[in-house]
Rosetta silent file (secondary structure, phi, psi, omega in degrees, C-alpha in Angstrom):
SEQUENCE: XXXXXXXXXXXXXXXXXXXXXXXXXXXXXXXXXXXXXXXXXXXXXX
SCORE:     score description
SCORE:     0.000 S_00000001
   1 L     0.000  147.037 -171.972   -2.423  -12.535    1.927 S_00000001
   2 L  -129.163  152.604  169.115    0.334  -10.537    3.367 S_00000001
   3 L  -100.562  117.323 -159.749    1.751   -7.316    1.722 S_00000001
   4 L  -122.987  141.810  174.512    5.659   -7.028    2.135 S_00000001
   5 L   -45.529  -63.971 -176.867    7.671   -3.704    1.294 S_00000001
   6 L  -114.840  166.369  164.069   10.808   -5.553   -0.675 S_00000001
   7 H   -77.326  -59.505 -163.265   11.139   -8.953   -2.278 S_00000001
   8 H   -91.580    3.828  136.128   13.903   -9.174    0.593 S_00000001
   9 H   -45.677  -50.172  155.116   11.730   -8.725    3.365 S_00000001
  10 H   -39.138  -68.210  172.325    9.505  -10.993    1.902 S_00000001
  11 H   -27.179  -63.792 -171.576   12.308  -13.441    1.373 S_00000001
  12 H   -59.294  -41.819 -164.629   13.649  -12.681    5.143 S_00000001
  13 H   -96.721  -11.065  131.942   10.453  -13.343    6.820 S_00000001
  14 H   -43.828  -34.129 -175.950    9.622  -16.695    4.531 S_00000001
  15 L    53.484   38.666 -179.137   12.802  -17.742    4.311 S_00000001
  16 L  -104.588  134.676  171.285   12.395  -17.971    0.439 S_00000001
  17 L   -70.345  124.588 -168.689   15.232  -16.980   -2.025 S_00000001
  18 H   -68.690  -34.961  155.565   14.543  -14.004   -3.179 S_00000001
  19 H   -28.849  -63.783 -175.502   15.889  -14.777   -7.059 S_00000001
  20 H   -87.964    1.072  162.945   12.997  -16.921   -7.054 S_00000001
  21 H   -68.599  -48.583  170.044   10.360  -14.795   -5.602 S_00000001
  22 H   -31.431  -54.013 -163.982   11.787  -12.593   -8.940 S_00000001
  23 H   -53.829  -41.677  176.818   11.128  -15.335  -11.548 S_00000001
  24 H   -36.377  -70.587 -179.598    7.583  -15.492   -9.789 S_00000001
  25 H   -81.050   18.797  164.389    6.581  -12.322  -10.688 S_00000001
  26 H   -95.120  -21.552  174.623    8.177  -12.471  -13.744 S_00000001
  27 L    77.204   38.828  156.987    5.909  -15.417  -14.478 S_00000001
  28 L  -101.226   15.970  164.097    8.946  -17.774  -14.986 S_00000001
  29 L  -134.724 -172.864 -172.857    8.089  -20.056  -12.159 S_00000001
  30 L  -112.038  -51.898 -171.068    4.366  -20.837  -10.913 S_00000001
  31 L  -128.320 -157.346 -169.007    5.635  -20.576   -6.981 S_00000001
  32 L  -162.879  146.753  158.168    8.695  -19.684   -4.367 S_00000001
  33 L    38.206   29.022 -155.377    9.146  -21.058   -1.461 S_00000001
  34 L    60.363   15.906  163.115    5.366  -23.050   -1.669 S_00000001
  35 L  -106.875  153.876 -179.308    3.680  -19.256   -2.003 S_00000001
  36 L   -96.656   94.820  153.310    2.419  -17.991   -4.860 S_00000001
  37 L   -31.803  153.434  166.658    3.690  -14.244   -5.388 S_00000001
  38 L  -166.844  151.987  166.224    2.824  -10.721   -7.326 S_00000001
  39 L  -114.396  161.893 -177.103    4.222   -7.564   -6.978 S_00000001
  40 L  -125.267  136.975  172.383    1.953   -4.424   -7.168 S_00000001
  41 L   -91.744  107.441 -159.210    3.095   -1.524   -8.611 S_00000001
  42 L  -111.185  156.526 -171.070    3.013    1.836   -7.117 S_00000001
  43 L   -55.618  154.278  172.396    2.577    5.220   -8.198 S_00000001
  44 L   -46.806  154.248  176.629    5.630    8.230   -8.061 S_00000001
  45 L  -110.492  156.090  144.034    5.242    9.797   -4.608 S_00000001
  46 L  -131.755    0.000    0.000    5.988   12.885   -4.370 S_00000001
């Protein structure tokens, strides 16, 4: 598992369109680019 910053970092170094890394973690596709995706959600910094 790799962690990526942005969906379009992710995208850029996969060379998956990032609209469908969205639906992925939207759970309106299963995969993206043959990966499966989630984004994790992080707390305010301050």
């Amino acid at each position: 598992m790799k962690l990526y910053d942005t969906i379009t970092e992710a995208g850029r170094e996969t060379n998956t369109n990032c609209s469908n890394i969205c639906l992925v973690t939207n759970k309106k596709r299963k995969t993206a680019g043959g990966y499966h995706w989630q984004s994790i959600k992080q707390g305010a910094q301050n």
